[in-house]
C-alpha positions in Angstrom: 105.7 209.5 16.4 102.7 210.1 18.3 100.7 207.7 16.1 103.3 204.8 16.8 102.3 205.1 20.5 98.3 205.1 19.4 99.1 202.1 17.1 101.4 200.1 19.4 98.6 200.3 21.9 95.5 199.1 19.8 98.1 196.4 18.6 98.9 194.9 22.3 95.3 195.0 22.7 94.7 193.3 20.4 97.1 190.7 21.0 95.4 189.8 24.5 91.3 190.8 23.4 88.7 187.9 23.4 87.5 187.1 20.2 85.1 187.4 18.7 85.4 191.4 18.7 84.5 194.4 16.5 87.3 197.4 17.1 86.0 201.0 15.8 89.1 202.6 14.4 88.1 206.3 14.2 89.9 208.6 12.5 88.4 211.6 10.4 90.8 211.0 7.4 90.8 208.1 4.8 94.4 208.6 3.7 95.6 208.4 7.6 93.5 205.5 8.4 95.6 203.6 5.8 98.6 204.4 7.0 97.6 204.2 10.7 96.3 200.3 9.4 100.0 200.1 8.3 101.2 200.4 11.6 98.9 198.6 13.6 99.8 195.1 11.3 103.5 195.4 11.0 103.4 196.0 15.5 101.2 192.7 15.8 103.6 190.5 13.2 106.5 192.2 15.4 104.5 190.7 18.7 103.6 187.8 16.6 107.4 186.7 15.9 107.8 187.8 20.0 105.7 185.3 21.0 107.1 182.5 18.9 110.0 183.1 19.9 109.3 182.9 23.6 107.1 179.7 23.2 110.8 178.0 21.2 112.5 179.2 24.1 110.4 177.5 26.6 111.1 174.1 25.0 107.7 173.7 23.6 107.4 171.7 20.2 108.0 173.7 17.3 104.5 175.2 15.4 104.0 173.4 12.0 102.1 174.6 8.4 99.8 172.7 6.2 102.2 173.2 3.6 105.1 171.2 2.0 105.3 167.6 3.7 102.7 169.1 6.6 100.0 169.6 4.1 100.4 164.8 3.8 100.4 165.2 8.2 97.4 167.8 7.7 95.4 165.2 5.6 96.3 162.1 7.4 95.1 163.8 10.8 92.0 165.2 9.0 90.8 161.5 7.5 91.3 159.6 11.0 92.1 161.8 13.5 89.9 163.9 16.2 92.0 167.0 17.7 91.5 167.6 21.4 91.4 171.2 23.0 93.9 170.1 25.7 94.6 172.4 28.9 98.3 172.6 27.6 97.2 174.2 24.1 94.7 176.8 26.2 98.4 177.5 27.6 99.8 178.6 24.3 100.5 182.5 23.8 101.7 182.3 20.2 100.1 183.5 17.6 98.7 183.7 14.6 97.5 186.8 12.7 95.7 185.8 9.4 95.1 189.7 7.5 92.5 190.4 5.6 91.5 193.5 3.9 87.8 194.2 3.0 87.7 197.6 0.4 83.7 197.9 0.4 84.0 200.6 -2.3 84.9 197.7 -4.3 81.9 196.0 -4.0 79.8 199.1 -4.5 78.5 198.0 -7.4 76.8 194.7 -6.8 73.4 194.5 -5.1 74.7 192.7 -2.1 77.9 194.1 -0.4 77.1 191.9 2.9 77.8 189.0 0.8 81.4 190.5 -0.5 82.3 190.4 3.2 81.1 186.8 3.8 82.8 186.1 0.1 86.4 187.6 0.9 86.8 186.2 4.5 86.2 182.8 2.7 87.9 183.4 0.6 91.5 184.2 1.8 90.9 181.5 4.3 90.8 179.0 1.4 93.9 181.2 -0.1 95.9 181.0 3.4 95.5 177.6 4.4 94.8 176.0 0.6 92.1 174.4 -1.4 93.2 171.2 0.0 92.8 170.7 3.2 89.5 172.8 3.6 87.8 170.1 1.3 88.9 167.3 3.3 88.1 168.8 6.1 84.3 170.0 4.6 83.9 166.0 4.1 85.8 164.1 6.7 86.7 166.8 9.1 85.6 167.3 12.4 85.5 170.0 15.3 87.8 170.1 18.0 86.6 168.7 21.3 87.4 169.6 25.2 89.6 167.1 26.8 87.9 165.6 29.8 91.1 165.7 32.1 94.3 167.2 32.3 95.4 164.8 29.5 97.9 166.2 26.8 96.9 163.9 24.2 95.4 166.3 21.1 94.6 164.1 18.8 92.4 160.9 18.7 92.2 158.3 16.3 88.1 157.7 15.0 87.4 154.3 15.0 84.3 155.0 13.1 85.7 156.0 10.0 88.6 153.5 10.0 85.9 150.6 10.5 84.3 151.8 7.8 87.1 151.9 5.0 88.7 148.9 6.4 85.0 147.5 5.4 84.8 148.9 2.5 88.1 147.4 1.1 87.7 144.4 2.7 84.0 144.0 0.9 86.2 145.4 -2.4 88.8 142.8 -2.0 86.6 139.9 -1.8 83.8 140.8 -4.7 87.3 141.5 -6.7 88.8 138.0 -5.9 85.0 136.4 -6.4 85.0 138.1 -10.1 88.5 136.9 -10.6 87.5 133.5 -10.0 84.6 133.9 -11.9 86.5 135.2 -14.8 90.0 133.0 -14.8 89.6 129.9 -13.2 88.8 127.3 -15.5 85.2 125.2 -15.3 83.7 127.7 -13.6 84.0 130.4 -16.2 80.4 129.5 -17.3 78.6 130.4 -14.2 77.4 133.9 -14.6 75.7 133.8 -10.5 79.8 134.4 -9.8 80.3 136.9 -12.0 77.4 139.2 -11.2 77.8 138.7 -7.6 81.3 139.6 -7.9 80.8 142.1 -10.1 77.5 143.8 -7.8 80.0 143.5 -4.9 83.0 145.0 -6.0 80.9 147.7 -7.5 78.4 148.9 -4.4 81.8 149.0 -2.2 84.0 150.9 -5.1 81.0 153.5 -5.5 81.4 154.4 -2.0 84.8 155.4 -1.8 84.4 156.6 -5.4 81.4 158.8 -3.8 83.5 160.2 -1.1 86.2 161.2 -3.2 84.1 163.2 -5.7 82.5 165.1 -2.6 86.5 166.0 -1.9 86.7 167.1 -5.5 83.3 168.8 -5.3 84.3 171.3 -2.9 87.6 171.5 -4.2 86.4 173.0 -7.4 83.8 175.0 -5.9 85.0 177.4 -3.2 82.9 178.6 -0.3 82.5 182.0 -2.0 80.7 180.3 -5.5 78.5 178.4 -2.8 77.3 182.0 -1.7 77.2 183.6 -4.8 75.0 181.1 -6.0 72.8 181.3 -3.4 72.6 185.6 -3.7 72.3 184.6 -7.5 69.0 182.5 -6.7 65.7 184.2 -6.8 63.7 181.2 -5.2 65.8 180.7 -2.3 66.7 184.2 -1.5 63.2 184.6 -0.3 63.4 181.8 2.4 63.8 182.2 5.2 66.7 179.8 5.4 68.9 181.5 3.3 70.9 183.4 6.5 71.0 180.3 7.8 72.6 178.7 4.8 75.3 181.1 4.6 75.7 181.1 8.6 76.2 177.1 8.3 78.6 178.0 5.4 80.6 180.0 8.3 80.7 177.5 11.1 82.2 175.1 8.9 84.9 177.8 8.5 85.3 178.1 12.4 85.5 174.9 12.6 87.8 174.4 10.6 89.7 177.3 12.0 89.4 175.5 15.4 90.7 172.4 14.0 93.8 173.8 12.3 94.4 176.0 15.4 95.4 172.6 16.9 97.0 171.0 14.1 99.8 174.4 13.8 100.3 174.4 17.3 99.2 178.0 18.0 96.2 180.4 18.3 95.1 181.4 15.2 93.1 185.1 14.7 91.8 186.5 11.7 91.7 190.2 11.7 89.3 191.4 9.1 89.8 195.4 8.1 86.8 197.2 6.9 87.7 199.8 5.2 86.2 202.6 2.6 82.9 201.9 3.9 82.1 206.0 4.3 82.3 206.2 0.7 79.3 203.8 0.1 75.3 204.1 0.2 73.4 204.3 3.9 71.5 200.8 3.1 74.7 199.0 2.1 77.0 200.6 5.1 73.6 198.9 6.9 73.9 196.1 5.2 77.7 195.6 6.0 76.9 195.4 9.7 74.2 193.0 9.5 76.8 190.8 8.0 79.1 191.4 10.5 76.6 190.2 13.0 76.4 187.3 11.3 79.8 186.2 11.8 79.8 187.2 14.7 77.1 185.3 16.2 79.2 182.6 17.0 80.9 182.7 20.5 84.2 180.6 19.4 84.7 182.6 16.2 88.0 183.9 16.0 87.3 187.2 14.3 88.9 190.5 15.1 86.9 193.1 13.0 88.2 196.3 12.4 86.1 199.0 11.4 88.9 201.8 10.0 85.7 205.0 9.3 85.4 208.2 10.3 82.3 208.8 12.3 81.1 212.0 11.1 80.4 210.1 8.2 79.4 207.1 8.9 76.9 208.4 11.2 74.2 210.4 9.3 74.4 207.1 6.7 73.4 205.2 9.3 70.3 207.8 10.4 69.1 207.3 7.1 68.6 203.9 7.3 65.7 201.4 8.4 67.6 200.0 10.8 67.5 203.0 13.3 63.5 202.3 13.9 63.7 201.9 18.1 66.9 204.3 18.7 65.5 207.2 18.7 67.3 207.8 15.4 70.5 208.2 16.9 73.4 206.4 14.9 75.8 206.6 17.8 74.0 204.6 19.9 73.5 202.2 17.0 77.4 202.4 16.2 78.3 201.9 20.2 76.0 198.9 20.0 77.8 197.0 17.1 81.1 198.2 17.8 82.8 196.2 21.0 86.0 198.2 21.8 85.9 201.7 20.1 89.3 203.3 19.7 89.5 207.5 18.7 92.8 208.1 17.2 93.2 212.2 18.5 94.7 214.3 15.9 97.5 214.2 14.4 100.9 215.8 16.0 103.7 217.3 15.3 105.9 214.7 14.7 103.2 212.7 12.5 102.9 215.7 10.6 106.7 216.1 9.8 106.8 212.3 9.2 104.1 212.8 6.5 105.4 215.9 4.8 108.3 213.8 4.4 106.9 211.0 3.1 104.8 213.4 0.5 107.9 215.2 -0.9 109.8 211.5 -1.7 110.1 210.4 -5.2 108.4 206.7 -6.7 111.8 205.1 -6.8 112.0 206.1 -2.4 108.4 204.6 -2.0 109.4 201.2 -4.5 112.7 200.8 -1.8 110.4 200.9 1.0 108.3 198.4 -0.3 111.0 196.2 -1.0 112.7 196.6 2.8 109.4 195.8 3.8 109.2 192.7 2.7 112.8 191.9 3.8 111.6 192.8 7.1 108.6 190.4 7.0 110.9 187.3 5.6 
């Protein structure tokens, strides 16, 4: 049909697009945009598996998941390992797709809908990848750095933190053997300096690691989106004028991490973040929606593809009723072209997409249930 060809296109730009990038999807009806959103994700996966294939068939190593016996690899590298942005992974042309799907009528109702935009991207990250790894990495993790050659060598080993453990036991080791002697070997059971220097030592060295681990469990148990909602919750800090700043730092450690895994998988990773229902929400939250996306978006190595499925018409006079239009003349296109990188008008619908949806109108709940099903047959 004629909205294949429109969808196939957005989807191979996409494919090749610098990130980080806001896409306006326009089209003037809701139910359409879904379906055209449809189409767009099952083209990418197809170009996703495309390029996988290709990069197999070139004899490069095979891509790998934190999950299963990569999630023990995925820790190991994370504890003592620093991944490398080599020249051969700026090669790579596989991909990654990570889909996420932002319903702002759903978050209608609270006071902040920014902050259910900043809440869901963390928090299918944390769903995708696992609760695991992104603690580790919030503790011990660290940010990819540029190779300074042509080397191929992605990952380097931080002597840093091994000195430090192999200090730490080896401090543990001895105050445990001192208290040992103290306790067991016989005449000098009665001096109690051995004892409380043993026990002192064993006990400052144990609390570190014991420290360390309970940061690990910290952020296990508490997810980057109870972070936020704890600081959106908190009337003292809300009116600092750090708090954007405390949820941008909560967003760079989710690029980073990003970044880091990018390298561990062996691929390029993209998160494509669809906005969607956000016409059927107040002027100061639709406002309020893209203020958040310029938060995420105001760093330059995010991989973010934001797509902004509304129709135009009506996002447009929400806009002109908000603050925000104070130095554009009041004019929420210009304010739309500003936030919006690659705009993309989906014409109207022809004759082919028209027959397509009569068709699937007239088809009973047991046809739509099949389709679902061969879908995800298709995906496996």
């Amino acid at each position: 049909t004629e909205d294949d060809v429109y969808c196939r296109c957005l989807s191979r730009t996409l494919c090749h697009t610098a990130t980080p990038v806001t896409v306006g999807f326009y089209a003037p009806c809701g139910h359409r945009l879904e379906t055209l959103l449809a189409k767009v994700n099952a083209f990418m996966r197809e170009e996703m598996a495309r390029r996988e294939a290709a990069e197999l068939l070139c004899g490069h190593r095979k891509p790998r998941s934190p999950h299963g016996w990569g999630l023990l690899v995925a820790l190991w590298l994370l504890a003592f390992y620093e991944p490398v942005v080599t020249e051969g992974h700026l090669r790579r042309k596989n991909l990654e797709f990570i889909f996420i799907r932002f319903s702002a009528w759903e978050f209608e109702g609270c006071d902040k809908l920014w902050a259910g935009l900043v809440t869901t991207l963390c928090q299918n990250i944390r769903q995708h990848f696992g609760a695991l790894p992104l603690s580790v990495f919030h503790v011990l993790g660290s940010r990819p750095r540029f190779a300074s050659g042509f080397s191929q060598r992605e990952w380097i080993l931080k002597k840093g933190t091994c000195l430090r453990l192999w200090g730490l036991l080896l401090v543990l080791a001895v105050g445990v053997a001192i208290l040992l002697v103290a306790l067991l070997v016989p005449g000098i059971k009665e001096h109690h300096a051995l004892k409380v220097v043993g026990s002192a030592v064993a006990s400052l060295s144990g609390s570190s690691l014991v420290l360390g681990a309970l940061s690990i469990l910290k952020n296990f148990l508490v997810s980057e989106k109870k972070k936020i909602e704890r600081l959106t919750n908190s009337e003292r800090f809300a009116g600092q004028l750090g708090f954007m700043s405390k949820i941008r730092g909560e967003v760079e450690v989710l690029v980073d991490f990003l970044a880091f895994m990018e390298v561990f998988e062996r691929r390029r990773l993209r998160v494509v973040l669809e906005i969607t229902s956000l016409d059927l929400c107040y002027p100061e939250k639709v406002a309020g929606v893209f203020n958040a996306m310029a938060t995420l978006l105001s760093d330059a190595n995010a991989p973010f593809i934001f797509v902004l499925a509304v129709d135009p018409s009506v996002i447009v006079p929400c806009l002109e009723q908000t603050g925000c239009m104070k130095g554009l003349a009041d004019n929420g296109y210009l304010y739309l072209n500003r936030a919006v990188t690659l705009p993309f008008s989906i014409p109207e619908m022809g004759a082919r997409s028209r027959l397509r949806s009569v068709e699937a109108a007239i088809q009973t709940r047991e046809d739509l249930m099949y389709r679902i099903i061969a879908g995800n047959v298709a995906k496996t």
